[in-house]
N, C-alpha and C positions, 0 to 999 in steps of 0.2 A: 845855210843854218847848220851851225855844230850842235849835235847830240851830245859831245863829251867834251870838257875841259879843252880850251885851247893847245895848253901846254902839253896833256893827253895826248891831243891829234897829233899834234906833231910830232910825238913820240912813236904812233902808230906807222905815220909817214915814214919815218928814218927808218924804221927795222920793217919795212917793204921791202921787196924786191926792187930795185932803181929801174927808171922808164929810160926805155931803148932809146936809144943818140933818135932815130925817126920820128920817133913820137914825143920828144923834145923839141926838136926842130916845128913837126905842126903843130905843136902846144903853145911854140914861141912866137909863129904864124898866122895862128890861129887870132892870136891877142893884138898882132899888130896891124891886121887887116881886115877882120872880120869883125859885122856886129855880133852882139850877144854873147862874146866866148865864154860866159859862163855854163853854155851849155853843154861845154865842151865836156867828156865823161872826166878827163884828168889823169897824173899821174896814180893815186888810189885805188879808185875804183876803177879804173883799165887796168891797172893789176889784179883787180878783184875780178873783172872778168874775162881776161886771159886763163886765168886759173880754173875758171868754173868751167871754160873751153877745153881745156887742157885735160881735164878729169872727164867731161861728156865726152871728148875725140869725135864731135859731129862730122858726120859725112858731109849732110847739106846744112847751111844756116841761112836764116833769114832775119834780116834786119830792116825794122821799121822806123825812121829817124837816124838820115845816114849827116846832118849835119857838114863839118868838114873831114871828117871819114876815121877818125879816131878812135872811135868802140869796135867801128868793121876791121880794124886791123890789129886790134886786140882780139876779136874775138876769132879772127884769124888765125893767131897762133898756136889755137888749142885742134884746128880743121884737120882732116885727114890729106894726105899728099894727092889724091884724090878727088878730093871736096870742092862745092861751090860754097861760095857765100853771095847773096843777093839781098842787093839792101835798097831800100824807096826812100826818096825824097820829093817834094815837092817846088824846092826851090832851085830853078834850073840855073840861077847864078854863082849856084857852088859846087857844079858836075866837074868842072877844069880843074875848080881848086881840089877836090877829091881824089880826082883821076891822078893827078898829077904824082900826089901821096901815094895812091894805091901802084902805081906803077914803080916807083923807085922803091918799095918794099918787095919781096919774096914773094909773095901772093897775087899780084898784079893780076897773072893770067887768069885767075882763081877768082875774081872779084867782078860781078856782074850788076852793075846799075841799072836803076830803075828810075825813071824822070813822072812823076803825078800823083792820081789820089793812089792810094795806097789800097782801098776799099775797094776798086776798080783793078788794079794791076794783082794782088793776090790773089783773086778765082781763076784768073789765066795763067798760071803759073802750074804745071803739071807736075809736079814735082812735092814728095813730104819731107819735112824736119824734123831734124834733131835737136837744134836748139835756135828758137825765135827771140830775138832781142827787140823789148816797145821803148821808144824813147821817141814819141811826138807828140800831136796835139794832143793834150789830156782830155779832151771833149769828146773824143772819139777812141778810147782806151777799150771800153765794154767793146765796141763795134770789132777792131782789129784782133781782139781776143775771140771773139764768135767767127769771125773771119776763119783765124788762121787754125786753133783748137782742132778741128776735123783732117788738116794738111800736117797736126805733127804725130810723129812716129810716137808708139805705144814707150814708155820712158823717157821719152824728149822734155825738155826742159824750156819752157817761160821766163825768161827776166823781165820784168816789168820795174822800168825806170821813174824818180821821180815822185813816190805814190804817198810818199808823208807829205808833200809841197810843202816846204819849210813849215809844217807843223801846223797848217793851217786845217786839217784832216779833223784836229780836236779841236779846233777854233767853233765861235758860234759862227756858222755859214751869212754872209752876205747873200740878199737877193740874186744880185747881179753877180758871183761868183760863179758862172759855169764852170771852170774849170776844176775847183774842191769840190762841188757837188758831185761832177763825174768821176774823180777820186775816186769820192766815198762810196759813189756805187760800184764801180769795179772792185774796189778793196773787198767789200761785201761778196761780188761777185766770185773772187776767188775763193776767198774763205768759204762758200756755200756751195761750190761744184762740184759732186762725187767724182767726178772725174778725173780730177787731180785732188794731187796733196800741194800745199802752200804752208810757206814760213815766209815771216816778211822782218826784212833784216835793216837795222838805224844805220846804214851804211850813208855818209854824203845825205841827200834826201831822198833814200828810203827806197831800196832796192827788193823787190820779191821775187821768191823762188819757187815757180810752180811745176810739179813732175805729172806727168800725164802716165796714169794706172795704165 
């Protein structure tokens, strides 16, 4: 769903930053092998968060909804030389195709997967954050948020993916709509957290940005 004029967007698109020859390649990959590549982050908004990477300079990142590995190597570019990025999936038939990406990029050694529930692998994970990236089941948005909240560093920074769902957010809710219902309450849920500050930005379908005081 576009928030702005067709012709708009793709005005915004041109005067981006241009997507790296790699992340063209699994952009292009992505569409010709894989289901669902819409949920692929994209040229746009992987520029949008490279950039937000880029200005946090996270030590450690954590990414929930690693897909076929496109946001983790975005959000890679902003890491310290230093850094991990460690990101969970669920779906073990797209570990090779990830890997694969993650290895012929600069970061390879840098990039640590994680195969299961995500609710399960985050408490074993010793380690805090600077910047956690949500982009999975919306059902369980509130859950990976109470998860991870306590594991990231004082100023660390939240993106939470996904959270307008094509606008169905101000829709009248369906019964059977689990997935806007959880929306709506994590939406709520950031917005009411002293914990953090939140601004929730019409990027693509609706990207927030929560800083942890």
């Amino acid at each position: 769903m576009l928030f702005i004029p067709k012709e708009l967007d793709d005005y915004v698109v041109a005067h981006t930053q241009d997507e790296p020859k790699l992340l063209q390649q699994l952009n292009r990959e992505t569409y010709q092998k894989i289901m669902q590549p819409r949920m692929l982050s994209g040229h746009f908004q992987g520029r949008v968060l490279s950039m937000i990477s880029k200005l946090v300079n996270p030590k450690n990142i954590l990414e929930i909804g690693t897909y076929t590995g496109y946001s983790a190597l975005c959000l890679a570019e902003g890491m310290q030389s230093d850094g991990k990025l460690h990101t969970i999936d669920i779906d073990e038939e797209l570990y090779d195709f990830q890997r694969k990406y993650f290895d012929k990029s600069e970061f390879g050694h840098q990039i640590y997967q994680h195969l299961g529930n995500a609710l399960e692998i985050i408490p074993k994970l010793d380690i805090t954050f600077d910047l956690v990236f949500i982009d999975a089941d919306k059902e369980n948005y509130s859950n990976y948020y109470n998860c991870v909240i306590d594991k990231l560093n004082s100023g660390g920074i939240i993106l939470s993916d996904n959270v307008l769902w094509s606008g169905k957010v101000i829709e009248e809710l369906q019964p059977d709509d689990t997935a806007t219902k959880a929306l709506i309450k994590y939406n709520t849920l950031l917005k009411n957290d002293k914990r953090i500050e939140t601004v929730l930005l019409p990027i693509r379908d609706g990207l927030t940005i929560s800083r942890k005081k």
